[in-house]
N, C-alpha and C positions, 0 to 999 in steps of 0.2 A: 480357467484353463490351466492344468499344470504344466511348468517349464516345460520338462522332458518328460518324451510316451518310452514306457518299460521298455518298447523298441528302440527305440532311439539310445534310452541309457544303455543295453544291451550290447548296440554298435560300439556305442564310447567305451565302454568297458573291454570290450574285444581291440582293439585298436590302443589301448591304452596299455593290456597285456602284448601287445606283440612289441611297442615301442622299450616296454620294460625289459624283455628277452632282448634286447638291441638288433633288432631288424628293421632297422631303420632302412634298410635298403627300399620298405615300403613304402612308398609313397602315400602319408594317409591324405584323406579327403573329408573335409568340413562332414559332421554329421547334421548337424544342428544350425539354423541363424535364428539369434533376437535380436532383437532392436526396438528404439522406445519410441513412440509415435510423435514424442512431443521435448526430445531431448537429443537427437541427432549423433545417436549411438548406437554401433552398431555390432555384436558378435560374431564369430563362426567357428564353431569349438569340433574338434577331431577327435579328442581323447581325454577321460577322465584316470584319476591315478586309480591303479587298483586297488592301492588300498586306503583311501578315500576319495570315495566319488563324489564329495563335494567340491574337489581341486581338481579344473577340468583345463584344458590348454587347447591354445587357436590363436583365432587373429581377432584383434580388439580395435573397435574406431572410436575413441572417446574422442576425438579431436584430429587425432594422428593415428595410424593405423601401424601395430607393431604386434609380434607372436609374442606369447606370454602364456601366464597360469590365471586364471581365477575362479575365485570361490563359487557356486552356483547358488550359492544361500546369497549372497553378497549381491547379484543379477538379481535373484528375486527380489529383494529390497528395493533399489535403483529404482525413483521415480522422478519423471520429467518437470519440467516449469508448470505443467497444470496437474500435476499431481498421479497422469495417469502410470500403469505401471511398465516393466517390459513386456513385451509379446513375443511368440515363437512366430515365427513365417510358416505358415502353415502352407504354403505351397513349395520352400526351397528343397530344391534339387541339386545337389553341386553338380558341376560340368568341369571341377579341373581340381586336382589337390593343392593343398593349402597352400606350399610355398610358389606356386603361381598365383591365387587368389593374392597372397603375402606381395608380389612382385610387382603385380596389377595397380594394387594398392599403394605402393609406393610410388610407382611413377603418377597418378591422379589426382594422389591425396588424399582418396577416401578407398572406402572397401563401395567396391560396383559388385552386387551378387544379389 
């Protein structure tokens, strides 16, 4: 299964140009979640740089859930205690933009999505 469907890169990259024009008045929203079946880690990425789409930004649950950059080469590597790799959710849907997933996530302690 590849990480991200052309679609999906497509979203990240449009959203990633509008954050670089600083229209940040947008509210973006999660395009993407992985997570590892077997390592308790969880992603939700909004937007890729535009001019490297391997540096993509969201919300990260390695432990603690905090907004950040990371590499998507660096995801795809990432495998859990039995070895298996990450997966995309192939059903997520976001229902709310990042920095309320971000808010959610703080008060719980984990990312719920």
């Amino acid at each position: 299964m590849e990480l991200v469907t052309k679609e999906q890169m497509a979203a990240l990259q449009a959203n990633g140009r509008r954050m670089m024009e600083k229209d940040i008045s947008c509210e973006v929203w999660p395009v993407v979640k992985f997570f590892t079946p077997d390592a308790n880690a969880t992603w939700l990425l909004a937007w890729v740089e535009p001019g490297d789409p391997d540096i993509a930004w969201g919300l990260a649950d390695l432990g603690f859930p905090e907004i950040g950059s990371v590499c998507l080469s660096e995801i795809a590597a990432v495998r859990g205690a039995l070895g298996l790799p990450v997966e995309r959710d192939l059903y997520f849907k976001a229902e709310k933009s990042l920095s309320e997933y971000a808010d959610e996530a703080r008060d719980r302690g984990h990312i719920a999505a």
